[in-house]
C-alpha atoms as a printed R data frame, in Angstrom:
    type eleno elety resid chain resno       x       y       z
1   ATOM     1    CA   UNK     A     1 -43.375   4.784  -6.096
2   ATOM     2    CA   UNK     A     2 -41.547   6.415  -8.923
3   ATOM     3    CA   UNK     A     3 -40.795   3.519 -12.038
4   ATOM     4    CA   UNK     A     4 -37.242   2.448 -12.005
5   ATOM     5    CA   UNK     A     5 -35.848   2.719 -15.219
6   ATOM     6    CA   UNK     A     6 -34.950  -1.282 -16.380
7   ATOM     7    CA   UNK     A     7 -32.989  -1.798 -19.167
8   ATOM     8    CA   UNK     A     8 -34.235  -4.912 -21.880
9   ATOM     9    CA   UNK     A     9 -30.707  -6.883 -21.060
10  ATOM    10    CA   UNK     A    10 -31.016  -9.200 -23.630
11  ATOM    11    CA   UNK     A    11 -32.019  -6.894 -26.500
12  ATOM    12    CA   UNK     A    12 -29.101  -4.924 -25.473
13  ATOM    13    CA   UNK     A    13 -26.618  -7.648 -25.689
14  ATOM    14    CA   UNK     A    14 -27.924  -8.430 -29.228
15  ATOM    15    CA   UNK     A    15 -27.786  -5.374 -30.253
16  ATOM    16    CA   UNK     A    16 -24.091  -4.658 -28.851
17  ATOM    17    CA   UNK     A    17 -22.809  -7.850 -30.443
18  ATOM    18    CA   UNK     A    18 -24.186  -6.164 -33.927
19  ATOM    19    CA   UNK     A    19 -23.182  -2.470 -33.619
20  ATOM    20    CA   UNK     A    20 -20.223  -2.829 -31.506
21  ATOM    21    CA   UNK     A    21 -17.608  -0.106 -31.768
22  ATOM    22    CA   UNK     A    22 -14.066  -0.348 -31.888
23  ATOM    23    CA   UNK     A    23 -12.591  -1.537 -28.965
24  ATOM    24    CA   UNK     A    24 -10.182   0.598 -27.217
25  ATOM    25    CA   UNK     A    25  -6.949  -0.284 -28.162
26  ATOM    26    CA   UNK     A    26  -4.068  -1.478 -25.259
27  ATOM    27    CA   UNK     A    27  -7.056  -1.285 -23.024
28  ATOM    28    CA   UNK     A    28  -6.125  -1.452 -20.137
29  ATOM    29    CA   UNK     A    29  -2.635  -0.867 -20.397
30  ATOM    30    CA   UNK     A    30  -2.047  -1.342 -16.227
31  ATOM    31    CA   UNK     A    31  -3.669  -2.783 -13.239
32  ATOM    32    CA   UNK     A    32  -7.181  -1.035 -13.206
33  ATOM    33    CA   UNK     A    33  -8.176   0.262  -9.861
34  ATOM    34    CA   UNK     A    34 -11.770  -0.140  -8.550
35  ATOM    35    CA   UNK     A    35 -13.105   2.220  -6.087
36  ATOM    36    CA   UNK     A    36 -15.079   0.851  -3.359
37  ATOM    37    CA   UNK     A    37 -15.856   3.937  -1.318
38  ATOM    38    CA   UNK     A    38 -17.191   1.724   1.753
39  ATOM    39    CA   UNK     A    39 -16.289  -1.007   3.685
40  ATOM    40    CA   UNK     A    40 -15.784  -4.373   1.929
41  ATOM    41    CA   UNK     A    41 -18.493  -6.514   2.880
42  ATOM    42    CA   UNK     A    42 -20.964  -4.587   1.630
43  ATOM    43    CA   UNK     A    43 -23.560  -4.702  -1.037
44  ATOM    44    CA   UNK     A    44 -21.673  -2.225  -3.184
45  ATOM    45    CA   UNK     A    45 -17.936  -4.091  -2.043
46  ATOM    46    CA   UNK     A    46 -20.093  -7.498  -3.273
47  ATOM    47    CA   UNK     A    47 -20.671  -5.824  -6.241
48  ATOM    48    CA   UNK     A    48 -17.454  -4.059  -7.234
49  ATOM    49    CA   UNK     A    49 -15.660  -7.614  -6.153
50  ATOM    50    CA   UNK     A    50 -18.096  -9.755  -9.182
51  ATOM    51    CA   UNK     A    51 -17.182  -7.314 -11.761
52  ATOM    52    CA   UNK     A    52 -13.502  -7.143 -10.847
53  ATOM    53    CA   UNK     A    53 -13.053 -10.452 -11.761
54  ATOM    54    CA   UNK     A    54 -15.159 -10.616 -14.907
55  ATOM    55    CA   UNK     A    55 -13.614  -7.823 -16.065
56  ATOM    56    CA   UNK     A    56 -10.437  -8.772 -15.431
57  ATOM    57    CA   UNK     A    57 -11.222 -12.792 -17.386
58  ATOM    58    CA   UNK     A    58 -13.245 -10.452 -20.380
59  ATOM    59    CA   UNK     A    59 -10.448  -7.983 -21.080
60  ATOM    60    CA   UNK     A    60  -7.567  -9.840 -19.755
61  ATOM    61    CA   UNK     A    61  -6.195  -7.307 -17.756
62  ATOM    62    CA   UNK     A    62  -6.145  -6.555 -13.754
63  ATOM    63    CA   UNK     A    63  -9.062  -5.226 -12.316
64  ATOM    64    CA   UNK     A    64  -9.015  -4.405  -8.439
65  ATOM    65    CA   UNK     A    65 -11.406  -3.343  -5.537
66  ATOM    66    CA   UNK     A    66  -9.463  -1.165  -2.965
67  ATOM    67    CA   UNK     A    67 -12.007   0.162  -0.689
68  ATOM    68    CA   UNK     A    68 -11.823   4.039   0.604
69  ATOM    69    CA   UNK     A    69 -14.123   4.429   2.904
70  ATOM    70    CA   UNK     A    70 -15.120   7.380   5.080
71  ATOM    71    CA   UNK     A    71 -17.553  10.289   5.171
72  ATOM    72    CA   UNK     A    72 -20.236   8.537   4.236
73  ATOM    73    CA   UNK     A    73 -18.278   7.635   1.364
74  ATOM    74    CA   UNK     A    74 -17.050  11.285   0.210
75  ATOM    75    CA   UNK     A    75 -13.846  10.277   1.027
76  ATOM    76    CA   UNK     A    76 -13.093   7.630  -1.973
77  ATOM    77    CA   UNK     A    77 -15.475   9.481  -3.883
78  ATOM    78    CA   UNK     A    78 -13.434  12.015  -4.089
79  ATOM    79    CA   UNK     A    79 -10.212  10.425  -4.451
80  ATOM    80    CA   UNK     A    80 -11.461   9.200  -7.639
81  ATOM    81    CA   UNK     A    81 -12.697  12.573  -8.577
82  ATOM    82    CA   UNK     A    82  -9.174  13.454  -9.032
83  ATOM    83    CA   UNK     A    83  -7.751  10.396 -10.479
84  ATOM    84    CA   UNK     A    84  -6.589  10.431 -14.042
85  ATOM    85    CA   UNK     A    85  -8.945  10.144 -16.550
86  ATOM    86    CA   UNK     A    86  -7.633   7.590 -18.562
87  ATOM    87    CA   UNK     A    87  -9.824   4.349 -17.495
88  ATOM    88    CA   UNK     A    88  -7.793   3.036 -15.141
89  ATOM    89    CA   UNK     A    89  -9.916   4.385 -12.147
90  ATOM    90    CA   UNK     A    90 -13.323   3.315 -11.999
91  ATOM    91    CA   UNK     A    91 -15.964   4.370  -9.367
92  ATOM    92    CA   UNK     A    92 -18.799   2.032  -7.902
93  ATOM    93    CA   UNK     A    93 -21.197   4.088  -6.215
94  ATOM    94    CA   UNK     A    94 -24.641   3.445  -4.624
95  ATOM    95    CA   UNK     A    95 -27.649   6.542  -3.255
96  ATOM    96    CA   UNK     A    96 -24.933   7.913  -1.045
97  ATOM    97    CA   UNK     A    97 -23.017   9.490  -4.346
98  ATOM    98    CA   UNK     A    98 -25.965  12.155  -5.205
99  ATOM    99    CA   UNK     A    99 -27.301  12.406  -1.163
100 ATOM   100    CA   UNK     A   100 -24.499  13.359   0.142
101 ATOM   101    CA   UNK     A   101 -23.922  16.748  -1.826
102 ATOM   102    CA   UNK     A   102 -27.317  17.587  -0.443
103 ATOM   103    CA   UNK     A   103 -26.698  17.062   2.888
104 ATOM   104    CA   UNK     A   104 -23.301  18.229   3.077
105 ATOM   105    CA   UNK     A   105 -21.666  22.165   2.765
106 ATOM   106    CA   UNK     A   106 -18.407  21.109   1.807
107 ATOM   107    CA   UNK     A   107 -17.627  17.740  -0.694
108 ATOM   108    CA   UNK     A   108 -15.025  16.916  -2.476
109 ATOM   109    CA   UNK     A   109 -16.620  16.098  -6.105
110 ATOM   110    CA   UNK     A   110 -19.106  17.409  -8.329
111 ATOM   111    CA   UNK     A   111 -22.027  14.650  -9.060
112 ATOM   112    CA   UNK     A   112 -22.988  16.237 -12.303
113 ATOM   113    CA   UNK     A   113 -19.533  17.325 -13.123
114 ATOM   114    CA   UNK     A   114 -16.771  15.288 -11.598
115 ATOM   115    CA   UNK     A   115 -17.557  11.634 -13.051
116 ATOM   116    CA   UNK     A   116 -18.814  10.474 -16.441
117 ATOM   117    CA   UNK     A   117 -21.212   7.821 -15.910
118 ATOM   118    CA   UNK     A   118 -20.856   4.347 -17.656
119 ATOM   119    CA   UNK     A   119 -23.754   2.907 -16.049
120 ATOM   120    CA   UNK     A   120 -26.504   1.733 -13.290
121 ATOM   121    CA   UNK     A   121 -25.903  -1.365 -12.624
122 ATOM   122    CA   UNK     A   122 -28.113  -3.272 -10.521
123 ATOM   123    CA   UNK     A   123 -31.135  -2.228  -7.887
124 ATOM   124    CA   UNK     A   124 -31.747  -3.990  -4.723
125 ATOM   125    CA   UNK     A   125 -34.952  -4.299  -2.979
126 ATOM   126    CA   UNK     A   126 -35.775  -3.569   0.406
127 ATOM   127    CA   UNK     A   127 -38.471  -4.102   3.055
128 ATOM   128    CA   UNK     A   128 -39.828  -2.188   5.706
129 ATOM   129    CA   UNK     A   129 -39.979  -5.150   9.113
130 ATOM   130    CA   UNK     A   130 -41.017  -4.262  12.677
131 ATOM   131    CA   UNK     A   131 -40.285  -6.336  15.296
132 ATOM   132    CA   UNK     A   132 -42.229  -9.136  16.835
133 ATOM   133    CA   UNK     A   133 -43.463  -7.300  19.760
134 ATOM   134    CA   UNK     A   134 -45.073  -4.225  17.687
135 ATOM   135    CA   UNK     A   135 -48.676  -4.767  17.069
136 ATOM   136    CA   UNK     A   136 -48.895  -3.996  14.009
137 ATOM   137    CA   UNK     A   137 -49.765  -6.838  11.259
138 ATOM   138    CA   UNK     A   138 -49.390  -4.201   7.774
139 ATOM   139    CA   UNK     A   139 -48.173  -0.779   7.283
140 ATOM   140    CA   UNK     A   140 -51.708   1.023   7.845
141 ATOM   141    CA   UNK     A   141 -51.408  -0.439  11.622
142 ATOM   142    CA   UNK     A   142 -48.034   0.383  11.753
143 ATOM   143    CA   UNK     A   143 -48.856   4.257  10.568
144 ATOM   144    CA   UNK     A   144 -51.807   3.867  13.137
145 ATOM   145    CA   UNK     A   145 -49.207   2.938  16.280
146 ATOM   146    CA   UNK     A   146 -47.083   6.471  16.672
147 ATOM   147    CA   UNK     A   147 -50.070   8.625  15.952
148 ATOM   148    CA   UNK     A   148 -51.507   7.323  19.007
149 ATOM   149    CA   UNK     A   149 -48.354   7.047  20.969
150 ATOM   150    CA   UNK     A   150 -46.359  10.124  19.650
151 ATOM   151    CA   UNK     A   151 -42.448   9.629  20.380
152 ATOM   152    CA   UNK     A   152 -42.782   6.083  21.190
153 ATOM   153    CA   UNK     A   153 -42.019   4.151  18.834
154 ATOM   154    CA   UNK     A   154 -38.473   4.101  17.064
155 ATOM   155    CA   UNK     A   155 -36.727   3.772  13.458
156 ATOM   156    CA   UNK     A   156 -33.336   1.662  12.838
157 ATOM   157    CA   UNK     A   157 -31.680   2.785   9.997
158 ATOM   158    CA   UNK     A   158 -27.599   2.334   8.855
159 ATOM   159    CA   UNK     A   159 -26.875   5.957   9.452
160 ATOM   160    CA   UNK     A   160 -27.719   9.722   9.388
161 ATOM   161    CA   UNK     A   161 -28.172  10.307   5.367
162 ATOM   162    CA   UNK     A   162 -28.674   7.511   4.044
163 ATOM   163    CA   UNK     A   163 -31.354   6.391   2.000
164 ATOM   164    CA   UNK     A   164 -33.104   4.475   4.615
165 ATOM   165    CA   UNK     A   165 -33.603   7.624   6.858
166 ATOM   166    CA   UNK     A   166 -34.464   9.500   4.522
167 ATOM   167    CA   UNK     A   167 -37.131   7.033   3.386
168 ATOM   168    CA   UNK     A   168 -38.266   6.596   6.851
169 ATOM   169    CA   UNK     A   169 -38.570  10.729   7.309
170 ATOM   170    CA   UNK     A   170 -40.509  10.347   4.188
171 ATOM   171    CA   UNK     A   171 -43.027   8.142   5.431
172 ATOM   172    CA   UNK     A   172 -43.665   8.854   8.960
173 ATOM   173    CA   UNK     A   173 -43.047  12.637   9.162
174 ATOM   174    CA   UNK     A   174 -43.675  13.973   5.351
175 ATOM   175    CA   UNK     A   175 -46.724  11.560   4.452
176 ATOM   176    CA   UNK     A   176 -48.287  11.121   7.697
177 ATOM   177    CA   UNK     A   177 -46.883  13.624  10.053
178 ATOM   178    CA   UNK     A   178 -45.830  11.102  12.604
179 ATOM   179    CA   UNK     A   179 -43.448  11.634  15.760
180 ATOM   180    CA   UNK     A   180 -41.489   8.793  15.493
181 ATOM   181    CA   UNK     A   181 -37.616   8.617  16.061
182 ATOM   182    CA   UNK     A   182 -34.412   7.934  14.175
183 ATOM   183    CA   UNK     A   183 -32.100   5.753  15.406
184 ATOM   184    CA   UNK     A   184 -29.013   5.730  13.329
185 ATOM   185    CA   UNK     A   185 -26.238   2.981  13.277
186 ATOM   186    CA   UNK     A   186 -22.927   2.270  11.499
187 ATOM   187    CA   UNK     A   187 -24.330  -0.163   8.620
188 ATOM   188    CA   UNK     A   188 -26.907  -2.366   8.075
189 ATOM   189    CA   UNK     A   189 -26.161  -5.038   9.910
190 ATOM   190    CA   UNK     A   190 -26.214  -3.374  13.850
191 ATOM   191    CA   UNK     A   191 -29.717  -1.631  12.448
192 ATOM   192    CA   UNK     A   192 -31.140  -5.135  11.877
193 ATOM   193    CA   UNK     A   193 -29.557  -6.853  15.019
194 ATOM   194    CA   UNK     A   194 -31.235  -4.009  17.045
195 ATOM   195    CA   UNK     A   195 -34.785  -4.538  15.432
196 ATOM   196    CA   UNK     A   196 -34.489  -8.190  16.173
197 ATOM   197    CA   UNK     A   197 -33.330  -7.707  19.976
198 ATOM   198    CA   UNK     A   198 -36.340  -5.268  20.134
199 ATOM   199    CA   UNK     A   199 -34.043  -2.136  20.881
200 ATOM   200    CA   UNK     A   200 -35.698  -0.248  17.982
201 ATOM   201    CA   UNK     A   201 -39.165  -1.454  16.676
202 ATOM   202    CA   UNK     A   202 -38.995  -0.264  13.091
203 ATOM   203    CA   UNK     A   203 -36.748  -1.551  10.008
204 ATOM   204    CA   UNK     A   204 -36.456   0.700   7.472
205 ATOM   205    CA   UNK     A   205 -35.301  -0.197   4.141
206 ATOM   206    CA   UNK     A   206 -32.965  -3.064   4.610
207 ATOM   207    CA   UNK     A   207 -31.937  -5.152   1.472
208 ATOM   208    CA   UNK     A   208 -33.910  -8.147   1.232
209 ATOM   209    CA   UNK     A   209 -30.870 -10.618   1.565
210 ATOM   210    CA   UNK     A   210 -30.053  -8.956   5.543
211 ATOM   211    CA   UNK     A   211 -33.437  -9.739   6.779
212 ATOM   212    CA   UNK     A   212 -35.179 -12.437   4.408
213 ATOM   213    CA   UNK     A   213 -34.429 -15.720   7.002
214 ATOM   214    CA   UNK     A   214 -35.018 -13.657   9.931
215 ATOM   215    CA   UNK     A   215 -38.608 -13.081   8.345
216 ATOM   216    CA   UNK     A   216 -39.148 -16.638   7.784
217 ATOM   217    CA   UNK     A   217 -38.047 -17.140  11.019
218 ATOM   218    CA   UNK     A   218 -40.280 -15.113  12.437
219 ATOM   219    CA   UNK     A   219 -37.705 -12.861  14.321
220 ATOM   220    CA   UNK     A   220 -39.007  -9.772  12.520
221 ATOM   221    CA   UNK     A   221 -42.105  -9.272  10.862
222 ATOM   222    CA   UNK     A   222 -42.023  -7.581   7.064
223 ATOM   223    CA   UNK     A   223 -44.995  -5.401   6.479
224 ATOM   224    CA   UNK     A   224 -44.150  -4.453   2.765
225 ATOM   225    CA   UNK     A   225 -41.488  -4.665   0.108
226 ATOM   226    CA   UNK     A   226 -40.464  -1.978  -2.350
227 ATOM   227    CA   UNK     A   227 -40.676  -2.626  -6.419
228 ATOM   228    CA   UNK     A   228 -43.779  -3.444  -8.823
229 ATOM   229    CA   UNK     A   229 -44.444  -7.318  -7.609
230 ATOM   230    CA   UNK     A   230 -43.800  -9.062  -4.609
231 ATOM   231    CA   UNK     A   231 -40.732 -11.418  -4.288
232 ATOM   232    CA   UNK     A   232 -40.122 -15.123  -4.657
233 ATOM   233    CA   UNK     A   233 -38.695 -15.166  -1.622
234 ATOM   234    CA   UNK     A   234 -40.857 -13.721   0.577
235 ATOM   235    CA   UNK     A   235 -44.568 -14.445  -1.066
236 ATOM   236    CA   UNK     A   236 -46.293 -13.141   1.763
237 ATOM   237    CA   UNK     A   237 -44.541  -9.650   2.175
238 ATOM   238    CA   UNK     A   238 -46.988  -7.240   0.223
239 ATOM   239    CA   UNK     A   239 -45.790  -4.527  -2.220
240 ATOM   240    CA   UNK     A   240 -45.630  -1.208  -0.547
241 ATOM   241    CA   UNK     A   241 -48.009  -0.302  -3.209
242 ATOM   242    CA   UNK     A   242 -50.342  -3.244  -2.252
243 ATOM   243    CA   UNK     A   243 -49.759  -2.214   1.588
244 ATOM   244    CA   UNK     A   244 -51.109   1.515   0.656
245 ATOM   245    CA   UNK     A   245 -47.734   3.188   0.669
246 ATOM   246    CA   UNK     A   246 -46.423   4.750  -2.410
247 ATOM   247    CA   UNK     A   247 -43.820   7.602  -3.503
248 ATOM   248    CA   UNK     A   248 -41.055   6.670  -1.421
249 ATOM   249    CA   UNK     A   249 -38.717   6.726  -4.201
250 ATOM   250    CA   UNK     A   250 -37.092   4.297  -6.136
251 ATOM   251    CA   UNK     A   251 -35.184   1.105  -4.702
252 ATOM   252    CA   UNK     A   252 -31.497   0.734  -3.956
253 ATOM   253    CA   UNK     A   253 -28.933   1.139  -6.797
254 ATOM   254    CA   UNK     A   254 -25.750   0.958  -7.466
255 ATOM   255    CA   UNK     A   255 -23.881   2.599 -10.436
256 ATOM   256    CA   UNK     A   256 -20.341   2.993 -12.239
257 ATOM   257    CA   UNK     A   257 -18.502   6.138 -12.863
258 ATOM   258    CA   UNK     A   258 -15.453   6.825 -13.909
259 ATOM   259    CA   UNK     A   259 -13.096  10.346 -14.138
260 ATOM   260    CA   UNK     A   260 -14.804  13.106 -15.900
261 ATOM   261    CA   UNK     A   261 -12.670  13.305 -19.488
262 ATOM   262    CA   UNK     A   262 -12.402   9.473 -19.969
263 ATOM   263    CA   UNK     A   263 -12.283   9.098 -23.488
264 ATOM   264    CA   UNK     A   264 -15.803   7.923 -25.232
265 ATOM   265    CA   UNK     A   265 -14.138   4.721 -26.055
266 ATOM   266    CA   UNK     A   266 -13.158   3.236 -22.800
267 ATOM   267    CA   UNK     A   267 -16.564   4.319 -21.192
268 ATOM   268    CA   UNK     A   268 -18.415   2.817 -24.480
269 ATOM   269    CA   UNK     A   269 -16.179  -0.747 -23.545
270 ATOM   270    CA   UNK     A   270 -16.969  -0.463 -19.986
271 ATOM   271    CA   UNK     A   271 -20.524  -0.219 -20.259
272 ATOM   272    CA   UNK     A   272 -20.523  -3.196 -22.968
273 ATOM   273    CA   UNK     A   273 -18.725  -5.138 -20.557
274 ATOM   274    CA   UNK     A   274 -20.836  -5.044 -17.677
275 ATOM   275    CA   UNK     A   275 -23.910  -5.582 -19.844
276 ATOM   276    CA   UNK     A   276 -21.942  -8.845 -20.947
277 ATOM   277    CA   UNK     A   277 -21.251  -9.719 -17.104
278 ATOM   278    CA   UNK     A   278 -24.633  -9.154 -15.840
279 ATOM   279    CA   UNK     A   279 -26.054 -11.876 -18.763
280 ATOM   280    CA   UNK     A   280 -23.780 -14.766 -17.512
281 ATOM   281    CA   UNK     A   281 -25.807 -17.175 -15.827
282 ATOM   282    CA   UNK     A   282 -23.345 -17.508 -13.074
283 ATOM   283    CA   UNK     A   283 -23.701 -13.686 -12.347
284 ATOM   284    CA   UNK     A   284 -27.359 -13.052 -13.217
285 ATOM   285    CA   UNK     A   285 -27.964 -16.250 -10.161
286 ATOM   286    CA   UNK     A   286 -25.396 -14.917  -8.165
287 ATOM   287    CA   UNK     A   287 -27.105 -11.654  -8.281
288 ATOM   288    CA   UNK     A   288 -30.674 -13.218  -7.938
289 ATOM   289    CA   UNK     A   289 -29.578 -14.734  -4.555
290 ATOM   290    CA   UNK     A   290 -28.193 -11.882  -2.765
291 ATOM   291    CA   UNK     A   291 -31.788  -9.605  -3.809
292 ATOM   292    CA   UNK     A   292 -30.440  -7.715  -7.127
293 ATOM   293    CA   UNK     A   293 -31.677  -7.152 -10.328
294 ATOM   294    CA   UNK     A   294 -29.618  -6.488 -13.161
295 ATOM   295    CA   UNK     A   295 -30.435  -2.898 -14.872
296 ATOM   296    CA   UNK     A   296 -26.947  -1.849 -17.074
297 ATOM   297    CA   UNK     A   297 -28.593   1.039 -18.468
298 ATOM   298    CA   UNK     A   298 -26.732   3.478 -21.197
299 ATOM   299    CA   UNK     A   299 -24.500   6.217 -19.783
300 ATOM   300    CA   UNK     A   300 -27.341   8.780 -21.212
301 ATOM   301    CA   UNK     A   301 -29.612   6.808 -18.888
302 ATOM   302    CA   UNK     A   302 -27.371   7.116 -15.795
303 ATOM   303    CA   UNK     A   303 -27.062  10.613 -15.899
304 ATOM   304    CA   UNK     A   304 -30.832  11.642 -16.624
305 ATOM   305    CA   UNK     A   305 -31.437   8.741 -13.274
306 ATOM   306    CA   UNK     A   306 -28.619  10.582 -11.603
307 ATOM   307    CA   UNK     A   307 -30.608  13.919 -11.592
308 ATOM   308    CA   UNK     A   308 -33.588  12.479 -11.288
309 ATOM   309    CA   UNK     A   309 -32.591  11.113  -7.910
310 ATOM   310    CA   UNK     A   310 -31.185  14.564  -6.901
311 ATOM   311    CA   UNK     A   311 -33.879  16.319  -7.613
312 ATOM   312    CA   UNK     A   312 -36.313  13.427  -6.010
313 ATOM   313    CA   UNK     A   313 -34.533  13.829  -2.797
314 ATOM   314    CA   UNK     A   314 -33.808  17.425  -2.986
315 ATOM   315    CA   UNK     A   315 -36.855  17.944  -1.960
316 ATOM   316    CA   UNK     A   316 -37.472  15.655   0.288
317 ATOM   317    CA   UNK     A   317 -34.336  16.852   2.211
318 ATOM   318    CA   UNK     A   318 -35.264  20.786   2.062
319 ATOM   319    CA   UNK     A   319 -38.891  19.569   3.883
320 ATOM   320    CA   UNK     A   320 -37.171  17.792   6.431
321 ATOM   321    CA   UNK     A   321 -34.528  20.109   6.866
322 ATOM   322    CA   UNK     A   322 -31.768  17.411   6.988
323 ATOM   323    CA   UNK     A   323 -28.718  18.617   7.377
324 ATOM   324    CA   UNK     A   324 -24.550  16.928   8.355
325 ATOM   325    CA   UNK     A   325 -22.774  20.407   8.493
């Protein structure tokens, strides 16, 4: 598993409140829209919602999520792609923002072009669960099961695309060459319910807060758990390193952009701001609860992790020969 980059988040809160800039003046000047370009509910809408309203207490303006959802989130993406770039649009996006232009002909934004980043945000960790019924105790079982039963067995993942799938064809077909098939669903949440009916034996990567009580529960089983240490909340889940499973890229993030041409300033304010937000106690246990860890990197960070990731999954797309259009 490639190292996620984590930002020191109290150094870089000192260190802000000593070299702090000036702060953009009449900033914000109107209501300051927040992209959402998914459904609320989410774990980016969850997000987008906290910093909205610390935002809106720490620069005493109005800052709101309006979620545009649709094509896989292309659809809000781009409609803030061609918002004015004056700070009043801001962008929250998660893996989606740099798959998506490798999956797709025809997009309506630029990742490396259309958005200057502010920052990554937070990462969420996710676990790879089976249900019940499937015989298999850790992942080398589980890898064992559909090379012995080719076609049998069955992946549940929140869509076509998305980081999940291609996780999954990154384990079972790139690593180990497995016949094993996709099942793709509308969100997280019908992926999961299907596992734990036993419609589809395979999670693969759901966020630790969607699954976590049906584990203890014992309606799914977790076999392993991305990151570098296993989780408070699930003691028992191994690492996918310590389960013999690595370089299946980095964890869930999610990230905020804003127009391409927003001046230095407002970025510089915004990224202060959110390293501010994710420090409150009431945020940073907030954020513990629902399985995220705080990041807030520097916008130079965000954009080298930004092509990182595309490159990363370049690849792994051009093996599998993934394709939307």
């Amino acid at each position: 598993m490639r190292t996620p980059l984590i930002f020191a988040i109290g150094f870089v809160s000192l260190f802000v409140a000593i070299e702090c800039p000036a702060q953009a003046k009449d900033y914000p000047e109107r209501p300051v829209k927040i992209i959402v370009p998914f459904p609320p509910g989410g774990a980016v809408d969850v997000i987008a919602r906290t910093m909205a309203q610390k935002l809106s207490e720490g620069l005493g303006g109005q800052f709101f999520v309006e979620n545009l959802s649709g094509a896989s989130g292309a659809a809000g993406t781009g409609t803030a792609a061609n918002a004015a770039a004056d700070g009043h649009t801001i962008l929250f996006v998660s893996p989606d923002f740099v798959l998506s232009p490798l999956l797709k002909v025809r997009l309506p934004y630029d990742p490396f072009t259309s958005f200057a980043p502010v920052t990554l945000a937070v990462t969420s960790r996710e676990i790879i669960a089976v249900h019940p019924s499937v015989p298999a105790k850790n992942m080398k079982e589980l890898i064992a099961l559909p090379n012995a039963n080719p076609g049998k067995y069955t992946y549940a993942t929140p869509g076509y695309g998305s980081l999940p799938h291609l996780k999954g064809e990154r384990l079972f077909r790139l690593s180990y060459g497995l016949d094993v098939v996709h099942v793709p669903f509308q969100g997280f949440a019908p992926a999961v319910q299907s596992t734990i009916a036993g419609h589809t034996s395979i999670l693969v990567g759901s966020p630790m807060p969607l699954v976590a009580s049906h584990i203890k529960e014992g309606t799914l089983r977790g076999l392993a758990i991305d990151g570098n240490r296993r989780s408070a909340t699930l003691p028992d889940v191994p690492t996918l390193e310590e389960a013999g499973v690595s370089d299946l890229g980095n964890t869930a993030w999610f990230g905020v952009l804003v127009p391409a041409g927003t001046p230095k300033n407002i970025v510089e304010l915004l990224h202060r701001q959110i390293i501010r937000i994710v420090s409150l106690p009431d945020v940073a246990e907030r954020l513990t609860t629902l399985g995220f860890g705080p990041v807030a990197n520097t916008p130079e960070e965000f954009a080298g992790w930004i092509k990182s990731e595309s490159a990363y999954w370049a690849k792994v797309v051009h093996e599998t020969n993934l394709k939307i259009d």
